[in-house]
VMD Tcl script that draws the C-alpha trace (Angstrom):
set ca {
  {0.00 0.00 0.00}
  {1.44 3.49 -0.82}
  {-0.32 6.43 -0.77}
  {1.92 9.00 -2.55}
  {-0.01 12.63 -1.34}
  {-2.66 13.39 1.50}
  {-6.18 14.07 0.02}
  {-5.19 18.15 0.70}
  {-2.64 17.46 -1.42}
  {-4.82 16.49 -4.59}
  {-4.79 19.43 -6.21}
  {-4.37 18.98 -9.85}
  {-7.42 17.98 -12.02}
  {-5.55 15.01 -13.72}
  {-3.31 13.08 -11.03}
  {-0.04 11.99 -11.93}
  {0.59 8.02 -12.37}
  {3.21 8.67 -9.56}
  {1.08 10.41 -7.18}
  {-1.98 7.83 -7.87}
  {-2.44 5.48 -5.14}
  {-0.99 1.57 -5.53}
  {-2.82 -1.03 -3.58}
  {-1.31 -4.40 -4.01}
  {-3.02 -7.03 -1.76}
  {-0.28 -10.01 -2.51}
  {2.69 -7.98 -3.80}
  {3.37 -6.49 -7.27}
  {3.83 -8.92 -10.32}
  {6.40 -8.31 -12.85}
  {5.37 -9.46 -16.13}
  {7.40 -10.69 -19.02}
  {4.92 -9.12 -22.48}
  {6.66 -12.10 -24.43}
  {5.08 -14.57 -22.75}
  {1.69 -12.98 -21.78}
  {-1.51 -13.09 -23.42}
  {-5.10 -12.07 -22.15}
  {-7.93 -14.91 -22.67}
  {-11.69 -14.79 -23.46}
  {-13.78 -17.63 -22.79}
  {-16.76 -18.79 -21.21}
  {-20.01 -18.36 -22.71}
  {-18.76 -16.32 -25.96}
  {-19.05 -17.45 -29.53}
  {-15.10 -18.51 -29.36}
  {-12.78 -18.49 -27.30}
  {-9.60 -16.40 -27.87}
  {-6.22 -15.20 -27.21}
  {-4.77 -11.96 -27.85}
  {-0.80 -10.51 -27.38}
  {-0.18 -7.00 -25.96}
  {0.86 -6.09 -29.28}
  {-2.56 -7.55 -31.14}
  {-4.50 -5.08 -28.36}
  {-2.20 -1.69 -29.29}
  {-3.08 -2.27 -32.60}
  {-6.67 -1.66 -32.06}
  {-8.40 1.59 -31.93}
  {-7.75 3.14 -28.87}
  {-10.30 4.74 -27.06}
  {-9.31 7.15 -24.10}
  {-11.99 8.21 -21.13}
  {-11.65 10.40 -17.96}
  {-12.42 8.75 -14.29}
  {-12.11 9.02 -11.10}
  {-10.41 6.08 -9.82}
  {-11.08 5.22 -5.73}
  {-10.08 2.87 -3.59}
  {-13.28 1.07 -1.58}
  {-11.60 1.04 1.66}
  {-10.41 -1.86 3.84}
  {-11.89 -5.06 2.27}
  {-13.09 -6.70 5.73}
  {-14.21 -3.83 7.02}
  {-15.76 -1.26 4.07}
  {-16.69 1.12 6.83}
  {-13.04 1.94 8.17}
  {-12.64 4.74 6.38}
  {-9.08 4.22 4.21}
  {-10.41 5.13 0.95}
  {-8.31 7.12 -1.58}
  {-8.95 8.34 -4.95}
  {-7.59 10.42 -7.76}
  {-8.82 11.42 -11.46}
  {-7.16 10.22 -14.66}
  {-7.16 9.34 -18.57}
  {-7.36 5.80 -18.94}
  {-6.80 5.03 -22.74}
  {-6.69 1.09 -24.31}
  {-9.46 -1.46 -25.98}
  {-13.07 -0.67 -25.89}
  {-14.09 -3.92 -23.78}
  {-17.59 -3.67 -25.72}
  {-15.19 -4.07 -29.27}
  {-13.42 -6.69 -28.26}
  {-16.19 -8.82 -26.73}
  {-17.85 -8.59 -30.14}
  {-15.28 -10.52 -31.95}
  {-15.40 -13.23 -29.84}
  {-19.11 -12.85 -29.30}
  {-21.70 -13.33 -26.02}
  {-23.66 -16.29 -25.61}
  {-27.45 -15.39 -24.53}
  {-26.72 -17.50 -21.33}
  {-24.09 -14.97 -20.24}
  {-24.96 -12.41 -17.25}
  {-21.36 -11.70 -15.50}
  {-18.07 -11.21 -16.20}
  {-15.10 -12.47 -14.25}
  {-11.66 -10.82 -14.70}
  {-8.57 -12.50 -13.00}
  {-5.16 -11.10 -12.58}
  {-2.09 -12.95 -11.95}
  {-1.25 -12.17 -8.96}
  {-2.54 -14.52 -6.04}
  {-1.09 -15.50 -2.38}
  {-2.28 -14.84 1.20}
  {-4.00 -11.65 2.21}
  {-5.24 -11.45 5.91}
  {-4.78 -14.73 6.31}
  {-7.29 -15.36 3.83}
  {-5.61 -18.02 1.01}
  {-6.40 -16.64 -2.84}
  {-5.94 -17.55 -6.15}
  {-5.66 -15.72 -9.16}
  {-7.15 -12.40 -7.95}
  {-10.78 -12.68 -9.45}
  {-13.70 -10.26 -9.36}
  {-16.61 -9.81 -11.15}
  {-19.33 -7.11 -12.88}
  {-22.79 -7.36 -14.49}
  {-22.88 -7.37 -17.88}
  {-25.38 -5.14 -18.00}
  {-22.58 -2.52 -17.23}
  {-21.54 -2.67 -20.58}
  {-24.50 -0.82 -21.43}
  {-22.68 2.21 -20.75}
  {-19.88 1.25 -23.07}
  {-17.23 3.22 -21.20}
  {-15.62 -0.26 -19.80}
  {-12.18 0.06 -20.70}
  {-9.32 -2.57 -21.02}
  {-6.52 0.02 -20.10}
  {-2.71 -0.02 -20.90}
  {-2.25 3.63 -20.06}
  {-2.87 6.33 -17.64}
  {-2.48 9.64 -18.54}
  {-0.45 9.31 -22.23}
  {1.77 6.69 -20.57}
  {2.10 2.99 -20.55}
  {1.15 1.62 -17.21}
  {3.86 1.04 -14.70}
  {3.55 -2.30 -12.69}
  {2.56 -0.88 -9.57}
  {-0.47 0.35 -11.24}
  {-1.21 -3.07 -13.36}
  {1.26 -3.17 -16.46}
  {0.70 -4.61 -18.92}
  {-2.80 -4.23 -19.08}
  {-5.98 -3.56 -16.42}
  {-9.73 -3.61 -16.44}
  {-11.36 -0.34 -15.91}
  {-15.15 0.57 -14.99}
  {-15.61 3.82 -14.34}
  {-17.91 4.58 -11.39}
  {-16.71 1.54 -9.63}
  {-14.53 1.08 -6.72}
  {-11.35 0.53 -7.88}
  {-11.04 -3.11 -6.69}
  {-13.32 -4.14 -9.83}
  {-10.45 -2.52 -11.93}
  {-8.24 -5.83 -11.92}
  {-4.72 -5.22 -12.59}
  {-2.23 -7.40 -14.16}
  {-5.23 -8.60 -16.10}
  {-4.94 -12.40 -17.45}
  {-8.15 -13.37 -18.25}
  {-12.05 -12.73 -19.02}
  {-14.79 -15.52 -18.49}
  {-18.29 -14.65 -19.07}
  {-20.47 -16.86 -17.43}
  {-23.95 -17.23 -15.51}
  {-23.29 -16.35 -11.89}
  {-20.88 -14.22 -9.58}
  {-18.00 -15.22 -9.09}
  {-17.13 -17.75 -5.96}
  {-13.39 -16.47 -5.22}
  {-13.23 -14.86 -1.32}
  {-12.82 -11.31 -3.24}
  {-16.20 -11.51 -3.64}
  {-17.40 -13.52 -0.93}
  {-16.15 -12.90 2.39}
  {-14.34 -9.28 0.77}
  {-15.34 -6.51 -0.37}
  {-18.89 -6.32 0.75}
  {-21.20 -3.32 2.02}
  {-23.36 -4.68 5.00}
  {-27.38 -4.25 3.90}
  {-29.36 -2.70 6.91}
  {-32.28 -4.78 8.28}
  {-35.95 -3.34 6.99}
  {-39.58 -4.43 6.52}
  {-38.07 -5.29 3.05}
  {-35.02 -6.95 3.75}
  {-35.49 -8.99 7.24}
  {-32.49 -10.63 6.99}
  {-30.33 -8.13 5.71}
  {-26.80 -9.59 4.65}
  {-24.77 -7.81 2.10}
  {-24.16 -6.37 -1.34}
  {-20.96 -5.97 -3.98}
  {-18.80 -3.26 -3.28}
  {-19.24 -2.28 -6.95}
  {-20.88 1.25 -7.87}
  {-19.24 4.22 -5.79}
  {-21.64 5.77 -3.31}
  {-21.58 9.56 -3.46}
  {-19.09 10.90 -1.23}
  {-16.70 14.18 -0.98}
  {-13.67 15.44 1.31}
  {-12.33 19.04 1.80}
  {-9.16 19.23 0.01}
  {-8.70 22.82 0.53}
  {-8.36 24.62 2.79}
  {-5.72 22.19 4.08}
  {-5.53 20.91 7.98}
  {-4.76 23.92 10.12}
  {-4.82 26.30 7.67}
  {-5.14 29.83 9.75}
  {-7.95 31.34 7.83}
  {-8.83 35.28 7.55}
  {-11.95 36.69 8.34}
  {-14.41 36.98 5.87}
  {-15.69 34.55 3.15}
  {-13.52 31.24 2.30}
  {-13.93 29.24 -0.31}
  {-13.92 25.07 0.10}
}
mol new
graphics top color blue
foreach p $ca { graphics top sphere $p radius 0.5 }
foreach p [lrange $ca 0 end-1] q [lrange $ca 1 end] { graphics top cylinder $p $q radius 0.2 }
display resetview
């Protein structure tokens, strides 16, 4: 976990691949492009296999997003959250999906990385998360190899990383490996005993349990003025 500026400190409308935060639950992977590829499969059409070099050579498509971290993944309500604003720019997910194309059966689709291991003592494989297809709707979905005019750096998912605007960052798989559309969530404990908001107990809900930390709730901080800033009298602007 590194955390490069305080939220004060967030000043600039685009933030800087060095000053975005890196959260790396199992460590940092360090890929070798000559022997990756990213795989489709699942309930498409065909399955397929493409290099880094097959995905550059598609039309790139570039879109602005906030990018935030959900918070602690036990606990969503210790506040730990981070965010910052950037250019993703890579493959239009939508584009690339319709090559291989969706099977009717299809309603979700899991993304793993590479990276797996031990994470509060919690064992993991192949970081995996998931996202309703529906989302595609929006066709925004992004498979990103750059932030900001530059290639990604591993701490921030080279070679290549799912992004969804308007979700938490933790749907946003780095070190992305492969795609699997399929029926149903996923089963891996990112999903299951992580990154979930507790659902309050009501008339409608009895039993209330929990929901996917996936769409970011509305939220704001006071980045300026910055902690113990001696202020004037007279109007000040937040």
């Amino acid at each position: 976990r590194r955390v490069p500026l305080a939220p004060h400190q967030l000043q600039d409308k685009i933030t800087a691949q060095r000053d975005l935060f890196v959260l790396g639950h199992v460590g940092i992977p360090r890929i070798d492009l000559s022997k990756w590829t990213l795989s489709i499969g699942g309930l498409v059409g065909r399955s397929a296999s493409f290099t880094f070099d097959e995905l550059r050579r598609m039309p790139k498509k570039q879109i602005e997003a906030f990018h935030q971290c959900a918070g602690y993944p036990a606990n969503p309500r210790i506040a730990t959250r981070r965010i910052g604003n950037v250019v993703w720019g890579g493959v239009d997910l939508n584009t690339l999906l319709e090559t291989v194309g969706i099977s009717p059966g299809a309603r979700f689709l899991w993304s793993f990385g590479v990276d797996y291991g031990e994470y509060d003592g919690i064992s993991s494989g192949p970081y995996l998360k998931d996202f309703p297809l529906d989302r595609l709707e929006g066709r925004d979905v992004l498979l990103a190899y750059e932030i900001n005019g530059e290639p990604l750096d591993a701490e921030h998912g080279f070679p290549l990383r799912l992004v969804i605007p308007g979700f938490y960052g933790t749907n946003s798989v780095k070190w992305l490996s492969r795609l699997q559309l399929v029926d149903r969530r996923a089963d891996g404990p990112f999903t299951t005993q992580l990154y979930n908001d507790p659902v309050a107990l009501s008339a409608a809900n009895p039993q209330g349990g929990t929901r996917p930390v996936w769409q970011v709730a509305p939220e704001s901080v006071i980045v300026s003025p910055a902690p113990d800033t001696e202020l004037s009298a007279g109007p000040v602007e937040i």
